[in-house]
C-alpha positions in Angstrom: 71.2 2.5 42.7 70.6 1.0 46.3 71.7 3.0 49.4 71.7 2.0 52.7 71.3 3.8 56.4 70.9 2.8 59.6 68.4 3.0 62.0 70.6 3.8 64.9 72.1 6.3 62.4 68.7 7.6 62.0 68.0 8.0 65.7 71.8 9.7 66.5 71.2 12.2 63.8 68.1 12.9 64.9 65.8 11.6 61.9 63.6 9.6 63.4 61.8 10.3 66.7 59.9 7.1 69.0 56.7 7.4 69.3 55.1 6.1 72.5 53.5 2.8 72.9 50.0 4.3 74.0 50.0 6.6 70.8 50.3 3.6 69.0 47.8 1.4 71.1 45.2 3.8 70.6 45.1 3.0 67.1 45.6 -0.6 67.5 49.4 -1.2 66.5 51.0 -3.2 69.1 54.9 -2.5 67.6 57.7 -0.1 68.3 56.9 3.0 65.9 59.4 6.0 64.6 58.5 8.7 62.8 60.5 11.3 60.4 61.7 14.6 62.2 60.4 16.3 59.0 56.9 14.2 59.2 55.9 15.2 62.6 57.2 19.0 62.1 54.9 19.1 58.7 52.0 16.3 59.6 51.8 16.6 64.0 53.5 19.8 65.6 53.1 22.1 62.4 49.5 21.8 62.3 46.8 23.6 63.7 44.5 20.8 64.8 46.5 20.0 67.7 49.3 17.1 67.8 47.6 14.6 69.6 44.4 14.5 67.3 46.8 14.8 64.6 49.2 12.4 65.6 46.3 10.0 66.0 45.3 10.7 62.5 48.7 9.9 60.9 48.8 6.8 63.0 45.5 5.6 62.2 47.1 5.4 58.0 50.1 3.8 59.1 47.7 1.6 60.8 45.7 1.3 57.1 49.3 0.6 55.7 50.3 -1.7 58.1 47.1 -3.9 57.5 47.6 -4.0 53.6 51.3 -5.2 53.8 51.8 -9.0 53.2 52.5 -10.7 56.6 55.9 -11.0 57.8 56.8 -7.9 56.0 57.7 -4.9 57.5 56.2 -1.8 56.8 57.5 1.8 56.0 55.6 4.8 55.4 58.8 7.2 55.0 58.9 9.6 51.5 61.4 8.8 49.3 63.0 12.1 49.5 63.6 11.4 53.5 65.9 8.7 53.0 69.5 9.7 53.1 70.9 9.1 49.8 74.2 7.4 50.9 76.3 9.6 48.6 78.6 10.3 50.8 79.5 7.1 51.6 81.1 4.3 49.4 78.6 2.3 47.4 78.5 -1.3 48.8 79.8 -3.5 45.6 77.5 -6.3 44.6 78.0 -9.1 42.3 75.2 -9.4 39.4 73.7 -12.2 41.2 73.5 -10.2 44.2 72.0 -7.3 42.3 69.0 -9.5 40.3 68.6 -11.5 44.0 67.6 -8.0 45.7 65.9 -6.5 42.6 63.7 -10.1 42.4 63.0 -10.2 45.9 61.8 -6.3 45.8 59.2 -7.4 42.8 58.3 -10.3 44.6 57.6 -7.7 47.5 55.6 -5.1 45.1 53.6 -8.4 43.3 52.6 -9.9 47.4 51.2 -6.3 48.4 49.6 -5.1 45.3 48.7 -8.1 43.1 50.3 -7.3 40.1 53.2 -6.1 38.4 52.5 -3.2 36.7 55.3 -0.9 38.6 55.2 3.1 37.6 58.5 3.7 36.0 59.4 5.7 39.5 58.4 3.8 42.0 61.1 2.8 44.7 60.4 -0.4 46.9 62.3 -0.6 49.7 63.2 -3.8 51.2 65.0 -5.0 54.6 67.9 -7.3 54.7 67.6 -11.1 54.1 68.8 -13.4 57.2 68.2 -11.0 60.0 65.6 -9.5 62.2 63.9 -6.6 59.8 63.7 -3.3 61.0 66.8 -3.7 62.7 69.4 -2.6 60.4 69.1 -0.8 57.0 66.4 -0.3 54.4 67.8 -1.2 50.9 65.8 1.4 48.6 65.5 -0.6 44.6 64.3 1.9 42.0 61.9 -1.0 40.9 60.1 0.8 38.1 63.2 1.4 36.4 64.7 -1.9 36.7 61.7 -3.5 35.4 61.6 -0.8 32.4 65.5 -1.6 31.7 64.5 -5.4 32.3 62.0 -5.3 29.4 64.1 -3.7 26.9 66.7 -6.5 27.4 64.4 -9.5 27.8 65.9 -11.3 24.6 69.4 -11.6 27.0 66.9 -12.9 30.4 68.4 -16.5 31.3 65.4 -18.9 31.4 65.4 -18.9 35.1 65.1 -15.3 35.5 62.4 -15.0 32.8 60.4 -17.7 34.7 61.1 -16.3 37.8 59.7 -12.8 36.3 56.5 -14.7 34.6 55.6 -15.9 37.9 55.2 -12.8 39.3 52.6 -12.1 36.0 55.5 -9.5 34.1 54.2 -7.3 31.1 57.0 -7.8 28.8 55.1 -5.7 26.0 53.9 -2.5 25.8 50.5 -3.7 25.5 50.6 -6.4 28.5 51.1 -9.4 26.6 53.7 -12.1 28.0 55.9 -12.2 25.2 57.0 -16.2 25.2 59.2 -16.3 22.7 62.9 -15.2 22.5 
């Protein structure tokens, strides 16, 4: 499933809050940030530190997470559960081609931050859009762990290209990590 939002739907309905350059400065990130109306009621104003020591704090692991994603990437640090789901809106139709470009790129993604490919069945990658400026538009969310899983079960039907595209990236294709060469 991929769903897509916004940012300037975010901002009108009052998701995501700016957070002021200084804040940001403190910690050393130069950028525009945004943060979750939920994240800063549970992580900044609900706590009893005090919200600018605590903001600090939350900003000094986006910082953490900012410096371990690859360059030219940008970087989230939203929940899963935070992103609106897009059910209520019609599913944008892909071709296959599309769908195995946007999965692909997401594992590319996963393998540049993390060195590997060994992707918990759950995980969800999100990725911006190709061909314009990230951050600007929507985040596509790709349920990575479970493509991968359904990719492995169907490897025999893989094209050659995809399956070298996939071995590039270092894919377990059995259960016990081995590249499994043959067809």
């Amino acid at each position: 499933m991929v769903a897509s939002y916004t940012r300037a739907e975010a901002f009108a309905d009052g998701i995501f809050i700016p957070i002021l350059p200084a804040a940001g400065s403190a910690v050393g990130i130069e950028m525009p940030l945004i943060i979750t109306t939920s994240a800063w009621q549970e992580f900044v104003a609900g706590n009893s530190k005090g919200g600018g020591e605590r903001l600090r704090t939350v900003l000094s692991a986006v910082a953490k997470a900012v410096e371990q994603a690859p360059a030219n990437e940008a970087c989230f640090v939203v929940p899963a559960q935070e992103l609106p789901s897009g059910e209520d809106e019609r599913p944008v139709k892909r071709t296959q081609e599309d769908k195995w470009a946007l999965n692909l790129r997401a594992a590319r993604q996963f393998h540049a931050r993390e060195d590997h490919l060994n992707v918990p069945r759950k995980h969800v990658e999100y990725v911006g859009p190709t061909g314009r400026q990230v951050g600007a538009e929507e985040l596509l969310a790709v349920k990575l762990g479970m493509v991968l899983d359904n990719i492995r079960k169907r490897a025999d039907k893989l094209t050659e290209q995809r399956r070298a595209d996939l071995d590039a990236l270092g894919m377990r294709w059995g259960s016990a990590g081995l590249k499994n060469t043959g067809r």
